[in-house]
C-alpha positions as CSV (number, residue, x, y, z in Angstrom):
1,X,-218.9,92.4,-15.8
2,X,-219.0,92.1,-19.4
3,X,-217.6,88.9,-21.0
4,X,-214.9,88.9,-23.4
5,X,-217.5,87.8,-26.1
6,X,-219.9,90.5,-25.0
7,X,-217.0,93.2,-25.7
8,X,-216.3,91.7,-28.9
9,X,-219.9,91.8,-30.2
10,X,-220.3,95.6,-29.1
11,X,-217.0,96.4,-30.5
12,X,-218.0,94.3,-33.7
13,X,-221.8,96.3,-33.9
14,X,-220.0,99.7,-34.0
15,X,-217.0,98.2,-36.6
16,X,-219.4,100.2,-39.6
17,X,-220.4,103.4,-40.6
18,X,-224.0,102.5,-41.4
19,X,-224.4,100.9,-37.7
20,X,-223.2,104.8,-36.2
21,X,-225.3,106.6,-38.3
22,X,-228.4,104.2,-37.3
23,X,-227.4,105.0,-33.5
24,X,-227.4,108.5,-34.0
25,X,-230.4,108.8,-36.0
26,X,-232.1,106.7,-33.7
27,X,-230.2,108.8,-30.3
28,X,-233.0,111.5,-30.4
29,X,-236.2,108.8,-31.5
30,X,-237.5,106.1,-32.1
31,X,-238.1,105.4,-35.7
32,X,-239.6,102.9,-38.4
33,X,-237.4,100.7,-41.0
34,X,-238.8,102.6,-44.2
35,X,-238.8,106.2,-42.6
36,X,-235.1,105.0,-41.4
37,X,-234.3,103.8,-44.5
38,X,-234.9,107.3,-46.3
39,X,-233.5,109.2,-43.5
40,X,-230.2,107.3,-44.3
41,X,-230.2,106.6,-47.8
42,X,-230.1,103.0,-47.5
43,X,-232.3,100.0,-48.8
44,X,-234.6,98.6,-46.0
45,X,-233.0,95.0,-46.8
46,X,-229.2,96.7,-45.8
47,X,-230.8,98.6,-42.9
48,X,-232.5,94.9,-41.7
49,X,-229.1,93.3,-42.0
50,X,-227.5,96.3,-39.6
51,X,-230.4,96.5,-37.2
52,X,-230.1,92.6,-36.3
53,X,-226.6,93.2,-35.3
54,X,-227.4,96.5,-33.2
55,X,-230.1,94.2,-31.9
56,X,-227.9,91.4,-31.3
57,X,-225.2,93.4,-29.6
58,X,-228.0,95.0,-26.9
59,X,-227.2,98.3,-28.7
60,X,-230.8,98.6,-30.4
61,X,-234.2,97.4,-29.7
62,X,-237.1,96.9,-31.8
63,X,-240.7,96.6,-31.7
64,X,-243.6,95.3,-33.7
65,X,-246.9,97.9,-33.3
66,X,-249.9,98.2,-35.5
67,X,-250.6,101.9,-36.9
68,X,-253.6,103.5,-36.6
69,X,-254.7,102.8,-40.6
70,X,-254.3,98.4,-39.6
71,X,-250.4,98.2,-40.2
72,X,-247.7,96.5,-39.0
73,X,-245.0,99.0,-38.1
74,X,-241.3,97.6,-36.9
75,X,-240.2,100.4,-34.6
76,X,-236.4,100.1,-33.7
77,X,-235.0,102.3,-30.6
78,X,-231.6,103.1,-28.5
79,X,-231.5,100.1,-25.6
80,X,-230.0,102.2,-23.0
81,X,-226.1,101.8,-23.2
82,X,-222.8,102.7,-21.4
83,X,-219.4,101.8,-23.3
84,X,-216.5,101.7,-21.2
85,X,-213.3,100.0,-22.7
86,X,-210.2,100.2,-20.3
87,X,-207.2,98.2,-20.4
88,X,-208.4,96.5,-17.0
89,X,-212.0,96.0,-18.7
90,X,-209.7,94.1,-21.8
91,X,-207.9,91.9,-19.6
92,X,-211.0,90.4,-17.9
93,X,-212.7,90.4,-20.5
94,X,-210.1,88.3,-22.3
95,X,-210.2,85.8,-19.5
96,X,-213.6,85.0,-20.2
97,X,-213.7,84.1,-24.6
98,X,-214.7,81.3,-26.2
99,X,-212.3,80.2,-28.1
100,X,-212.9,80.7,-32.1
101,X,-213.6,77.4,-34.0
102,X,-210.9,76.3,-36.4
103,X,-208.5,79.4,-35.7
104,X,-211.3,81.3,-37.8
105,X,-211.0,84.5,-35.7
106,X,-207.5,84.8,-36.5
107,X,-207.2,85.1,-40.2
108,X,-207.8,88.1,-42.2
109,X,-210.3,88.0,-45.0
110,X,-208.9,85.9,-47.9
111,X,-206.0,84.8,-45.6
112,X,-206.0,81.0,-46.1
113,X,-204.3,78.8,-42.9
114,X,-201.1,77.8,-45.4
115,X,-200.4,81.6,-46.0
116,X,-199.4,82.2,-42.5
């Protein structure tokens, strides 16, 4: 069963274009940050920030090798990964949240407490 903070992470991972267009480049193979970064058109620091989230959500997995010429090569890959989000899946998951320090999961960005 997946918890209700495990949904929100996933759901949260996949909340960006940049993070679906690392998961499909990545669908087919395996890749390295700087040949990633080109493919997409992003800096290596942006795509570091969206792996750690894929990686942090179990969507993504990476690994440190050393190429053939001495090296060190972070290789990032698709963790296998089936989504399923039914009403049922909600409502247990729901059960199972932590609840958000200081209502912080409620507000909108900007929205101050006395706005509400």
């Amino acid at each position: 069963m997946t918890t209700g903070d495990e949904l929100l992470r996933v759901l949260a991972a996949l909340d960006n274009p940049h993070r679906l267009r690392i998961l499909a480049a990545l669908a087919d193979e395996r890749d390295y940050v700087s040949s990633l970064a080109r493919e997409l058109g992003i800096s290596r620091p942006l795509l570091q920030v969206h792996l750690r989230k894929l990686v942090a959500a179990g969507l993504v997995a990476g690994r440190a090798e050393v190429s053939p010429d001495g090296r060190a090569m972070k290789f990032y890959e698709i963790a296998p990964f089936r989504l399923e989000v039914t009403p049922d899946i909600v409502k247990r998951a729901v059960r199972t949240l932590t609840a958000p320090e200081d209502g912080a999961g409620d507000r909108k960005s900007g929205e101050r407490k006395e706005d509400r």
